[in-house]
C-alpha positions in Angstrom: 72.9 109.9 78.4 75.7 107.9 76.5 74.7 105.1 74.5 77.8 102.5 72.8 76.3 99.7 70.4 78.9 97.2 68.8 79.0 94.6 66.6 81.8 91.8 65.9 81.7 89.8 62.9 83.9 87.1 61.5 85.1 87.6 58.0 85.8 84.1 56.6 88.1 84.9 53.7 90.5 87.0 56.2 90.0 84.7 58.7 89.9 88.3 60.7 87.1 89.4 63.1 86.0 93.0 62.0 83.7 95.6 64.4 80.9 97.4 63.2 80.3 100.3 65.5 76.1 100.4 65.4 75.8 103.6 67.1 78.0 106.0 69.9 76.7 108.7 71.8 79.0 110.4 74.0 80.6 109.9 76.7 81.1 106.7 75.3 82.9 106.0 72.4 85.4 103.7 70.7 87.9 105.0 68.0 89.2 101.8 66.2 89.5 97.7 66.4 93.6 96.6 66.4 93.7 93.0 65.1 95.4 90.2 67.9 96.2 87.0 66.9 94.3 84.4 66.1 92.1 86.6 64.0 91.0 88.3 67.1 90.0 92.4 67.3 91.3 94.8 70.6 88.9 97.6 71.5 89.5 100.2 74.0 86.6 101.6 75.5 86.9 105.6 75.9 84.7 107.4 78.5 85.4 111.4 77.2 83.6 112.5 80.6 86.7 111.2 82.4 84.7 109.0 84.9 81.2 108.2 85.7 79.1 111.2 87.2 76.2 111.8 89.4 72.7 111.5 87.2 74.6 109.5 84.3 73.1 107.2 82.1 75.0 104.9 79.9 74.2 101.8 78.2 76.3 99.6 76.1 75.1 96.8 73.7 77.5 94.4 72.6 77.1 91.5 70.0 79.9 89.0 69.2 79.0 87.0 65.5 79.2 83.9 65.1 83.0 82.3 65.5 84.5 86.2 66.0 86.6 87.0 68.9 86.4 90.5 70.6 88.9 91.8 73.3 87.5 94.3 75.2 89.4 96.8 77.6 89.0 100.0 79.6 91.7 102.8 78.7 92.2 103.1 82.5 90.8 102.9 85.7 86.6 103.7 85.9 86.3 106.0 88.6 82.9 106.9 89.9 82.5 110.9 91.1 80.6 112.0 93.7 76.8 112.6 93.1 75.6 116.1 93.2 72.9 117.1 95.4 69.6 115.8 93.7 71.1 114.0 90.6 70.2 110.7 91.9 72.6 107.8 91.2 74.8 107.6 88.2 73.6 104.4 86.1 75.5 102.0 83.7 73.7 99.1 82.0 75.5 96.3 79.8 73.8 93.8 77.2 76.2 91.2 76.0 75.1 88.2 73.6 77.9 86.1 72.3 76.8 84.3 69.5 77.7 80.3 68.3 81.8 79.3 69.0 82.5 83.1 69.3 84.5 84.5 72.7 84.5 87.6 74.6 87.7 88.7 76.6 86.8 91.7 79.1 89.7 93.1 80.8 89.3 96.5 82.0 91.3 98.2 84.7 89.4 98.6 88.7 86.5 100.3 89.0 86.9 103.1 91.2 84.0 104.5 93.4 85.3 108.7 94.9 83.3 109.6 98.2 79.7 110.3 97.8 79.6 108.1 95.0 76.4 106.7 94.5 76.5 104.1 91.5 74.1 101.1 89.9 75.4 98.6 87.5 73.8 96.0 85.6 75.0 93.3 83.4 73.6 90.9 81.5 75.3 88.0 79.3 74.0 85.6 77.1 76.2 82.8 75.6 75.3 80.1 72.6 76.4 77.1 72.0 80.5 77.1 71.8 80.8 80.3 72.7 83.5 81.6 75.3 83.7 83.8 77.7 86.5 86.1 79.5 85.5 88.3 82.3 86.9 89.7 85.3 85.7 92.9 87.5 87.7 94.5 90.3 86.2 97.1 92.6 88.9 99.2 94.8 87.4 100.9 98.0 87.9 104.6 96.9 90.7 107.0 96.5 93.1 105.7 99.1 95.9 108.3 98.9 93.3 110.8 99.9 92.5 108.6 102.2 89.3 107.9 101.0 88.5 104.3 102.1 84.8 102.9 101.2 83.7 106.7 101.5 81.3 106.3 98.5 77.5 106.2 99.2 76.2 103.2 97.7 77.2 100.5 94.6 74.3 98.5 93.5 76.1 95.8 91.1 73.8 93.1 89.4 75.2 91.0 87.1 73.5 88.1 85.3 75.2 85.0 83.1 73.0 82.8 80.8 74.2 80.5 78.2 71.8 78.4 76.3 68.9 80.7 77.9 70.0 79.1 80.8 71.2 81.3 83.9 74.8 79.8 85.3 75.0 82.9 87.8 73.1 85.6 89.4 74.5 88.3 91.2 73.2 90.6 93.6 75.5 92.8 95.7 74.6 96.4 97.4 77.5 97.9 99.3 76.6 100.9 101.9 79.9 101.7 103.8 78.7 104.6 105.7 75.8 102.3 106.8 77.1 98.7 106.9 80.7 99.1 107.8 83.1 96.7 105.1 85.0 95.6 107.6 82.7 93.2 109.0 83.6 89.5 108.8 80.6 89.2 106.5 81.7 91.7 104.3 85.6 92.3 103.1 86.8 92.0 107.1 90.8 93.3 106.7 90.6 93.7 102.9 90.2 96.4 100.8 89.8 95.3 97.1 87.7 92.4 95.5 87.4 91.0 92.4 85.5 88.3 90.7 86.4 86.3 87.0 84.1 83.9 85.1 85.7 81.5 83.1 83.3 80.0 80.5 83.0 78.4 77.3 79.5 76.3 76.4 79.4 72.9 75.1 82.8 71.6 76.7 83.8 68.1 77.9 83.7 67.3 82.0 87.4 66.1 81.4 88.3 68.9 80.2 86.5 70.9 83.1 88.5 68.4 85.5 91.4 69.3 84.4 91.9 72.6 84.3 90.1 72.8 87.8 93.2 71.1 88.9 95.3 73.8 87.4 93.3 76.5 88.5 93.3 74.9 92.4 97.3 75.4 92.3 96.8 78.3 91.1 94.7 79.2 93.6 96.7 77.7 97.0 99.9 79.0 95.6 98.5 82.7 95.5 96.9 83.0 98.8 98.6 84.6 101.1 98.3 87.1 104.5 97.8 89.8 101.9 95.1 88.4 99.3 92.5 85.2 99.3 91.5 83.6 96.5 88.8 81.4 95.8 87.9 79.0 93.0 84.0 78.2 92.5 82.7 75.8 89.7 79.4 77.1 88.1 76.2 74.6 87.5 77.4 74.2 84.1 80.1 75.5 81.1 83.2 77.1 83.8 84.4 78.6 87.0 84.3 81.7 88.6 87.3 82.8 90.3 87.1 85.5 93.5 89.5 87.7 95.3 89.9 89.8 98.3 93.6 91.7 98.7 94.9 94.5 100.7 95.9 96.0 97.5 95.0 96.3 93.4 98.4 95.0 92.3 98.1 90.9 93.9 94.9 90.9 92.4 96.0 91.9 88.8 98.7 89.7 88.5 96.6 87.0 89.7 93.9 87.6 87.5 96.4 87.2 84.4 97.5 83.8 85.5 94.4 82.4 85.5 93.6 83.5 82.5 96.6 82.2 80.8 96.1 78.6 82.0 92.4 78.6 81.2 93.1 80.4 77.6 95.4 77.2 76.7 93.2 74.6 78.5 90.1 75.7 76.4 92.0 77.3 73.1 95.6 76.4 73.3 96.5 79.9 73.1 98.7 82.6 75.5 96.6 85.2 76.8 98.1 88.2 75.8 97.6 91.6 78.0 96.1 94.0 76.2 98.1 96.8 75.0 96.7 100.5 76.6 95.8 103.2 74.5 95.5 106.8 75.8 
């Protein structure tokens, strides 16, 4: 059982967002905040097991006050281990409520499910009014130079996006390989890795939406090639969702970073800036 419980808050007179770690049970655990600009805070988010194993149960609860700004990234890839006999699934559960004008910037490395992985995820995000949101998810299909490709047993993602109490997107995916074969045309077909990035921020003007749809369409044709698809959706309301399917991990990271930096300057008019890795 590891439990992670984090606070942001804005500090006014330091202009400086500051965490407040609520509670931390291992394997999860955080060390320290490094202030970004803009008055931001970088987390890493440490898992001391190494990965994710079989029987697991972790669940993270993250607030973001009121006009802070929280970065959050993974120290490296999430990689899922095989479930023992008997242990059932490993099973990882996220809270997120973003609180009035704050933003939330989630940029961890590919999740990475071993053979005989059997894993559930759920996450659930609420936004307020003004507040932003950053967040982009890449699953790679195993251990590929063992030549483990979509080996695992099962993924059971689930992933829910409200803002105003409102949902904007719902997400339901199981993924059995060993029963229903990924390379169907209804699944991945030829590709190997995808990813999915939401792009939101509450409360802002249709011209503005127009505009950066524009910039995130080249984005999108100009990318696309034999080796990775891309695909740009528009949400009921508040942002986008970007999707990708590549025969490798690196197309889809790059990409990933460009959209972000034309949709941080559309909606902030500031460069995204990679987070720095801790180890």
């Amino acid at each position: 059982m590891g439990r992670l419980s984090l606070q942001f808050e804005y500090d006014a007179p330091s202009a400086r967002t500051r965490l407040n770690v609520i509670g931390q049970e291992q394997p999860l655990k955080v060390v320290r905040a490094f202030h970004v600009a803009h008055g931001g805070v970088l987390v890493h988010l440490h898992n001391l097991s190494g990965g994710v194993l079989g029987g697991d149960r972790l669940t993270s609860c993250w607030e973001v006050g009121p006009g802070a700004h929280a970065q959050l990234t993974s120290t490296g890839a999430t990689r899922i281990y095989r479930s023992r006999p008997g242990a059932g699934p490993a099973r990882s559960s996220c809270r997120v409520h973003v609180r009035e004008n704050a933003l939330i910037e989630y940029l961890p490395d590919p999740l990475i499910p071993f053979a005989g992985a059997l894993y559930e995820q759920q996450t659930v995000i609420d936004l307020d009014p003004g507040a932003g949101l950053f967040w982009w998810e890449t699953v790679a299909p195993g251990r590929e130079a063992r030549g483990e490709l979509f080996s695992y047993d099962a993924l059971k993602l689930e992933f829910e996006l409200r803002a105003q109490q409102e949902p904007v997107a719902i997400e339901r995916n199981l993924l059995e390989p060993l029963v229903r074969p990924m390379a169907s045309t209804a699944r991945l077909g030829c590709f190997r890795y995808f990813s999915s990035f939401y792009i939101c921020r509450v409360g802002t003007g249709d011209t503005t939406w127009r505009a950066l749809e524009k910039q995130l369409l080249d984005i999108t044709n100009r990318l696309t090639s034999p080796v990775i698809t891309w695909g740009l959706g528009r949400l009921p309301a508040h942002g986008f969702v970007v999707r990708a399917l590549s025969l490798t991990g690196r197309e889809i990271a790059a990409g990933l970073v460009e959209y972000w930096q034309a949709a941080k300057q559309m909606l902030y008019g500031h460069d995204a800036v990679i987070p720095r890795k801790i180890y």
